[in-house]
N, C-alpha and C positions, 0 to 999 in steps of 0.2 A: 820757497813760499808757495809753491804751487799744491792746491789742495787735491788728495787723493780721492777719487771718484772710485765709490764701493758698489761692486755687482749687488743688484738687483735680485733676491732668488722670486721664482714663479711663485706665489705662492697659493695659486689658483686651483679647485679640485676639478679634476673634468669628471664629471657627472652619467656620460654614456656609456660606461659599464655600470654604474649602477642601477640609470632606465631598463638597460637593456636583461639585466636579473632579475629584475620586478616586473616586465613584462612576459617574459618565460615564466617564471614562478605563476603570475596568469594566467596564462595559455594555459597551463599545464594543471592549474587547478579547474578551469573549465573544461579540460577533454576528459578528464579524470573523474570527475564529478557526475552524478545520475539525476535527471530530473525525470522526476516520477510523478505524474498526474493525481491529484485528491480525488481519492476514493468519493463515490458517493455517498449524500449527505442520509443518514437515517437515526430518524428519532428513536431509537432505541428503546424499550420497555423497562423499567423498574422494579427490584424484587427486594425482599430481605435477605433471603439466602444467599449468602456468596458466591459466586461462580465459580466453576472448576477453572484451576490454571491451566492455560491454553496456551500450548507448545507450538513455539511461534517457528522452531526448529524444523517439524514435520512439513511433508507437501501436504497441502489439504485444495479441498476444491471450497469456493467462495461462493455461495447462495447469496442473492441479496432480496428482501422484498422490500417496496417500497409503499411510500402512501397510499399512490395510486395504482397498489398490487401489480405492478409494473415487475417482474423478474429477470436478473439479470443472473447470469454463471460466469463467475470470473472476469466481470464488466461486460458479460455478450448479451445483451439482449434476445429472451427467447418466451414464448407463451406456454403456456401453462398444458395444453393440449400436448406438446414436445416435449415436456420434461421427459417422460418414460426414455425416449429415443434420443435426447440430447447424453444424457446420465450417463447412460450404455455405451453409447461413442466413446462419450470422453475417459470411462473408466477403462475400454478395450484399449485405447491408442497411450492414455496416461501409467493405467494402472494403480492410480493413488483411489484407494478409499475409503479418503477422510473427507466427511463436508461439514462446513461451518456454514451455518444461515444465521442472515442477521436481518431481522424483520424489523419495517417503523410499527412502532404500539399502535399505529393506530390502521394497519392492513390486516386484512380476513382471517380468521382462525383458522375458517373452512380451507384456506390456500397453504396456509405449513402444513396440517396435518394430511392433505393431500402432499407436497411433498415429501414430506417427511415418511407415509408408507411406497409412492415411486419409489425413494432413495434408498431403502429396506430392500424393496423387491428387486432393484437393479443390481443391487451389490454391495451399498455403501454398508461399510463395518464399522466405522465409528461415528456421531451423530455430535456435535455440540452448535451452539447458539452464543450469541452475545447479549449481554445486557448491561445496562447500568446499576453502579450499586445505588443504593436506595439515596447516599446523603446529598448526590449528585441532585436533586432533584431543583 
């Protein structure tokens, strides 16, 4: 008449290997991963014409103008006086010459077209621009 006393099984999960893959999986998506700064902000001009597709594959050098005619080269800050000598540097030491300018609509004309024969006379061989398409507007 003595009742028989049945083993218990554990039936608990332990949990720290499983912290412990989700925390790696972590780490490893954060050292893996690139944060990359946003580009500066520019209002962009408007056209009907479609733009040529822009070969995001090639090196090219980054022209930027900005509202306040502010010009940057690949985020560097440089004035307008230095283009000729900045262009030249970076084409002798890079060798890429392609540039892409992207001007706010509402910065000097007279400051592209000034770049724009600099970057002729320096070297550059191929020349393209950004803009918005028109329905953006």
């Amino acid at each position: 008449m003595f009742a028989q006393r049945t083993k218990r099984i554990n039936a608990e999960i332990d949990m720290t290997p499983l912290i412990d893959v989700v925390f790696q999986l972590l780490i490893f998506l954060m050292v893996s991963s690139q944060f990359t700064k946003q580009e500066q902000k520019v209002d962009l001009p408007t056209g009907a014409v479609p733009a040529e597709n822009i070969n995001f594959s090639q090196e090219k050098l980054i022209l930027t103008i900005q509202a306040d005619s502010q010009l940057l080269l690949n985020k560097q800050p440089f004035e307008i006086d230095e283009f000729e000598q900045t262009i030249t540097h970076v084409i002798e030491i890079t060798g890429i010459k392609r540039l892409e300018i992207r001007g706010d609509q509402s910065s000097e004309l007279g400051i592209f077209i000034k770049i724009v024969e600099i970057a002729k006379l320096a070297g550059i061989e191929e020349l393209s621009y950004h803009k918005k398409p028109q329905s953006e507007n």
